[in-house]
C-alpha positions in Angstrom: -7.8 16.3 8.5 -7.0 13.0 10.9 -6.3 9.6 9.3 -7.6 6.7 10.5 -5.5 3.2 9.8 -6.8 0.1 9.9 -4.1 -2.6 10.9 -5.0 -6.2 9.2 -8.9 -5.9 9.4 -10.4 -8.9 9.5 -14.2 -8.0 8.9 -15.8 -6.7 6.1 -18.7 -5.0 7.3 -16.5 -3.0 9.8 -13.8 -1.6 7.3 -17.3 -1.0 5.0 -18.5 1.4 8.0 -15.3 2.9 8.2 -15.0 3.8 4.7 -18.4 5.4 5.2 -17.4 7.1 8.4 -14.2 8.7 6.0 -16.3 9.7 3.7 -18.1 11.7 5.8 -15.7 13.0 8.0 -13.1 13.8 5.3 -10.3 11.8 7.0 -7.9 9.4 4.6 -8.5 5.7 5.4 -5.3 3.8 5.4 -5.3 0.0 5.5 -2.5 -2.0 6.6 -2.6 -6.0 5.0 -3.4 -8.7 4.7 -7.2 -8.5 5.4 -8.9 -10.8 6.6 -11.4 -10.7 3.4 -11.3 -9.4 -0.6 -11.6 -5.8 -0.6 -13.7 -6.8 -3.4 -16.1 -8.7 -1.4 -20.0 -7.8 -1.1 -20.4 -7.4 2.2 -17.8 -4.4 2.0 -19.7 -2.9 -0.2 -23.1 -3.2 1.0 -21.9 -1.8 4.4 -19.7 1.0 2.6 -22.7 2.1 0.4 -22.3 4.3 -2.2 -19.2 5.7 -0.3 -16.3 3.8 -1.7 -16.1 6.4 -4.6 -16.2 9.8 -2.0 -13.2 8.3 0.5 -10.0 8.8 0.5 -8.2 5.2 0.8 -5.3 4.1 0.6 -3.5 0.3 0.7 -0.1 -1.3 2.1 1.5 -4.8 2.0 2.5 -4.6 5.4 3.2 -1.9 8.8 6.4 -0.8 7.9 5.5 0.2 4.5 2.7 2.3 6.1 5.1 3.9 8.8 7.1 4.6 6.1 4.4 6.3 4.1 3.6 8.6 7.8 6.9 9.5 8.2 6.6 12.7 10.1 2.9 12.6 11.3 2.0 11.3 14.9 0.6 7.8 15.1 -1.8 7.1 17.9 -2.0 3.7 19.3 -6.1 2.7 20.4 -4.8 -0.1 22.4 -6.9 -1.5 25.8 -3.4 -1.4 26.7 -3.3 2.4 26.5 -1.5 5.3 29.3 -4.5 7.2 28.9 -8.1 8.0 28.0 -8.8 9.2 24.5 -10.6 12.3 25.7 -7.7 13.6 27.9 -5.8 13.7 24.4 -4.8 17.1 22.2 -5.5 15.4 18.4 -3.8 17.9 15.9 -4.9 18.2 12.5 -2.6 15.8 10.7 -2.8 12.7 13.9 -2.5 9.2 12.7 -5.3 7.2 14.5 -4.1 3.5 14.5 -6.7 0.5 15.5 -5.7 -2.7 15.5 -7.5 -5.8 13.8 -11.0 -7.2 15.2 -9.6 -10.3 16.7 -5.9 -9.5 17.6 -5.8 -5.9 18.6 -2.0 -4.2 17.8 0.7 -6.7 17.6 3.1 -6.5 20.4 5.7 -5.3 17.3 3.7 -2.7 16.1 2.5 -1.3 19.2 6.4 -1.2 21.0 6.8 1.3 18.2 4.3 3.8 19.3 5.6 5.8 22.2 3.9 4.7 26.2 2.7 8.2 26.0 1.0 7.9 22.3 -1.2 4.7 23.2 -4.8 5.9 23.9 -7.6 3.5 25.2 -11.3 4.1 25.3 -12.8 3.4 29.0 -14.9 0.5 30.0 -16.0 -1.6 32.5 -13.5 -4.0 34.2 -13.9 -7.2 32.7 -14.6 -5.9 29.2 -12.3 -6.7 26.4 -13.0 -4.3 23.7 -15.6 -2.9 21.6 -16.6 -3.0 18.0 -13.6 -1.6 15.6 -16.6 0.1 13.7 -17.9 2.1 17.0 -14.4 2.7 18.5 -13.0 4.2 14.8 -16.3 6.4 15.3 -16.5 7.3 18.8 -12.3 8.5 18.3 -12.7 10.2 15.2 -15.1 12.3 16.7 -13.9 13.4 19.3 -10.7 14.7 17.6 -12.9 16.6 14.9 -15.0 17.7 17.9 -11.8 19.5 19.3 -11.0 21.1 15.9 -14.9 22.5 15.8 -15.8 20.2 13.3 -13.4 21.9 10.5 -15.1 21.0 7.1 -18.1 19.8 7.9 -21.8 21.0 8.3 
């Protein structure tokens, strides 16, 4: 299944809806620190549900640590400074799925490591800035399950 990664979150409630969203899509959650918040805290919890225990997730002190860690699997870049749509994309099974934190997006050094060609973008209207980490995460994932018939689920 895909794996979604989470670089330096910075809201609780989102990564909570994320974990969620894992749990129910089987995909392994990968966040990249430092958070923005405890993963302790109570609002990731209450917005994670009873979900925390049912998804895959796993921590790392910082990007290169993760890119080690994928060594061999294709990251995708969700950048508003993407090449292309994310529907015109051919996800394979094991695609890396890369969103950047809530207020900074990808750092410029993290996203000159993901080939032009491997940075994907939702469309919206001109003037927008971005949407929720929560819905984009979502609105991705699915569609990549989507073009693998929704392998696993019911």
């Amino acid at each position: 299944m895909f794996h979604i990664a989470l670089f330096e979150p910075q809201i609780a409630p989102n990564t909570g809806n994320i974990i969620r969203l894992a749990a129910n899509t089987g995909c392994q959650l990968h966040i990249i620190e430092p958070m923005g918040f405890d993963f302790e805290e109570k609002k990731l919890r209450r917005a994670g549900l009873d979900y925390h225990d049912l998804a895959n997730v796993s921590r790392y002190v910082d990007y290169q640590s993760f890119a080690a860690a994928m060594t061999g699997k294709r990251i995708l870049a969700l950048t508003t400074k993407g090449s292309q749509p994310f529907q015109q994309q051919q996800f394979l099974p094991d695609d890396v799925l890369l969103f950047g934190s809530e207020t900074a997006g990808l750092s410029d050094s993290v996203r000159d490591t993901i080939p032009v060609s491997q940075r994907i973008r939702l469309p919206m209207r001109p003037g927008a800035r971005s949407l929720n980490l929560a819905n984009t995460v979502a609105i991705v994932c699915y569609e990549a399950w989507r073009q693998h018939g929704f392998a696993g689920g019911v």
